[in-house]
C-alpha positions as a Markdown table, in Angstrom:
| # | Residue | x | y | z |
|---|---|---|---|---|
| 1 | Unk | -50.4 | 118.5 | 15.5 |
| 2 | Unk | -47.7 | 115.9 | 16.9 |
| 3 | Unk | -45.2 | 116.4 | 19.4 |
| 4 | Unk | -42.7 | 116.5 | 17.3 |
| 5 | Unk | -44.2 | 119.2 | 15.1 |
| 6 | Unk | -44.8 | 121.7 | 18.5 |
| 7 | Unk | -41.5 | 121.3 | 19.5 |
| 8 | Unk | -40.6 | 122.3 | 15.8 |
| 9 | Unk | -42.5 | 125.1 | 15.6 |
| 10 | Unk | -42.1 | 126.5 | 19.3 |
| 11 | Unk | -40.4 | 129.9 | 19.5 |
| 12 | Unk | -38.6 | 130.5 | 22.9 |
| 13 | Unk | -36.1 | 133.0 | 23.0 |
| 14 | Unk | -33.4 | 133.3 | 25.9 |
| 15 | Unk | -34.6 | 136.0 | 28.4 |
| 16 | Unk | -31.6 | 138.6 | 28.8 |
| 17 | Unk | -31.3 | 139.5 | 32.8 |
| 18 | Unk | -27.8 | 141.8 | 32.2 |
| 19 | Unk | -25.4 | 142.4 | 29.5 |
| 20 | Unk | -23.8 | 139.1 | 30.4 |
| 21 | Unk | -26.5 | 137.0 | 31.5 |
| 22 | Unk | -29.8 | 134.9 | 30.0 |
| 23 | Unk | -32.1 | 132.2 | 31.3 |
| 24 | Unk | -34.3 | 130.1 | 29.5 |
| 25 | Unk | -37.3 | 129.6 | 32.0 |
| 26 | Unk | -38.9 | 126.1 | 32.6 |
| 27 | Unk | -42.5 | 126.2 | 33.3 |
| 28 | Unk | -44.1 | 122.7 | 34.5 |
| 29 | Unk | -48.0 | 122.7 | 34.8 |
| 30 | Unk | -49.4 | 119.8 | 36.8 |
| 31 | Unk | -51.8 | 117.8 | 35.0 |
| 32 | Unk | -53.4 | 114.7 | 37.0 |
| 33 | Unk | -50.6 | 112.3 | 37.5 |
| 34 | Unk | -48.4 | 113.1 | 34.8 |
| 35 | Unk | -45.3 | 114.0 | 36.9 |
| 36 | Unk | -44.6 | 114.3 | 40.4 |
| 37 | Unk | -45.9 | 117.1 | 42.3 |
| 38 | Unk | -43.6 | 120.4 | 42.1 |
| 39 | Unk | -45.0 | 122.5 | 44.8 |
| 40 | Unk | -46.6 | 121.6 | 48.5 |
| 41 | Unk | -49.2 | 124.0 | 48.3 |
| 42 | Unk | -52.3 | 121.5 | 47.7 |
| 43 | Unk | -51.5 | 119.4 | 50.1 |
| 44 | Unk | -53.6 | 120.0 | 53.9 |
| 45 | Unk | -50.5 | 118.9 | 56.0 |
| 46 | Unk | -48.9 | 121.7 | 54.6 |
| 47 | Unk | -51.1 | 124.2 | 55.2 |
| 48 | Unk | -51.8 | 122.7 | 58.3 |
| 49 | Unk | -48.2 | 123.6 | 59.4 |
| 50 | Unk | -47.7 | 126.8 | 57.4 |
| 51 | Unk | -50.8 | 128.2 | 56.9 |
| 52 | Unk | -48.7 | 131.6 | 57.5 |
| 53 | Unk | -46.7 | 131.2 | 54.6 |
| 54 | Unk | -47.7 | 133.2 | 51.7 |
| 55 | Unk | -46.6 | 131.0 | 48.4 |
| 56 | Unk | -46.7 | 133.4 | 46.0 |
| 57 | Unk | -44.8 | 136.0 | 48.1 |
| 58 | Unk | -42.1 | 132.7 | 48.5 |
| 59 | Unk | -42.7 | 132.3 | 44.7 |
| 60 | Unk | -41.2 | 135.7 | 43.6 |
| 61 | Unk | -38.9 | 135.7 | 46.1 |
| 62 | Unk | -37.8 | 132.5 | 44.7 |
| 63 | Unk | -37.7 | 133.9 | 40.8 |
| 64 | Unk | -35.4 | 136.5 | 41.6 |
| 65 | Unk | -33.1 | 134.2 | 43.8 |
| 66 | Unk | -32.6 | 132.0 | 40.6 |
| 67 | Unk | -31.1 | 134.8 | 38.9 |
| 68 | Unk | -28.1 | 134.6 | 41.1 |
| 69 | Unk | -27.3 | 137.9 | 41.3 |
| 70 | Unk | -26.6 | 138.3 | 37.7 |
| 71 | Unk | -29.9 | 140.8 | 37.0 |
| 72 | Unk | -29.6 | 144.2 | 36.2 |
| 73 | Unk | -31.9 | 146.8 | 37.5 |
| 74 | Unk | -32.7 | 147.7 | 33.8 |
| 75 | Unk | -33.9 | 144.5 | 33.3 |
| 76 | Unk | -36.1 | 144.8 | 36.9 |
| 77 | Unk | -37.3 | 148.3 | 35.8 |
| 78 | Unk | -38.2 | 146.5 | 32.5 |
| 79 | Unk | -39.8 | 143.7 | 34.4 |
| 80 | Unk | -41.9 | 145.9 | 36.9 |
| 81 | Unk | -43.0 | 147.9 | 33.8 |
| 82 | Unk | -44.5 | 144.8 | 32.3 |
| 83 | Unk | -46.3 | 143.6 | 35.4 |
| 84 | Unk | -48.3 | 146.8 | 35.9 |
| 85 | Unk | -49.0 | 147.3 | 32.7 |
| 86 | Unk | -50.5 | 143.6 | 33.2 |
| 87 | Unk | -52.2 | 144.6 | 36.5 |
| 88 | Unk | -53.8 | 147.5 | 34.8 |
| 89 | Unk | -55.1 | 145.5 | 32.0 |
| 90 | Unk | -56.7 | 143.1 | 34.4 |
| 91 | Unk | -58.0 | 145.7 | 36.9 |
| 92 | Unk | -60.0 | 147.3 | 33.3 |
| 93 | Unk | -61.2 | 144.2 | 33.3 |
| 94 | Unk | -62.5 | 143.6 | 36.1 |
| 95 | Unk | -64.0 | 147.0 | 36.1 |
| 96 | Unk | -65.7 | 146.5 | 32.9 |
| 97 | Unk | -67.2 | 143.5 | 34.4 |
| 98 | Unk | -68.9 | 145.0 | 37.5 |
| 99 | Unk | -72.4 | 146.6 | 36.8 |
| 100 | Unk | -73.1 | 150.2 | 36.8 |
| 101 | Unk | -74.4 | 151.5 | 39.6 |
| 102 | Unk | -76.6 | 154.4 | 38.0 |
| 103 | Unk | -78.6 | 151.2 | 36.8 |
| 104 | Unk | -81.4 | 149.7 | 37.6 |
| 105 | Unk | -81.1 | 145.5 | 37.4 |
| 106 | Unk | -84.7 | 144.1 | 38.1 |
């Protein structure tokens, strides 16, 4: 499939955040050179000089400031919903994966 034919066929819908607001979220994956770098956090100088800062804690931090103040908490309660259920999911997964320990591995 060409480029042209993805962007075609690529279904993105606005993300409502309250009864007046949407985004449309961005997401950039670093891939070898292909653009600059968006984010610090593989680089040793800065860890070297904020090895205290916790990037994904600054990371969600960061996602709700880019709202702008124009969320609503129905759209939070909505959004916490989703990420436990998510959480869940993976912790049943994990679970799954870890052996039982009524058996015996030789």
């Amino acid at each position: 499939m060409n480029v042209l034919d993805e962007f075609k066929n690529y279904k993105r819908k606005f993300i409502q955040i309250s009864h007046r607001t949407a985004i449309l979220m961005h997401i950039f994956e670093k891939s070898d050179d292909d653009f600059e770098d968006i984010i610090l956090s593989d680089h040793e100088e800065y860890y070297k000089q904020n090895h205290n800062i916790n990037i994904y804690k600054e990371a969600a931090n960061q996602f709700f400031k880019q709202f702008e103040g124009n969320e609503c908490l129905c759209f939070v309660e909505c959004l916490r919903d989703k990420c436990n259920e998510m959480l869940e999911e993976h912790k049943d997964k994990v679970q799954k994966l870890k052996p039982n320990k009524d058996e015996k591995h030789i």
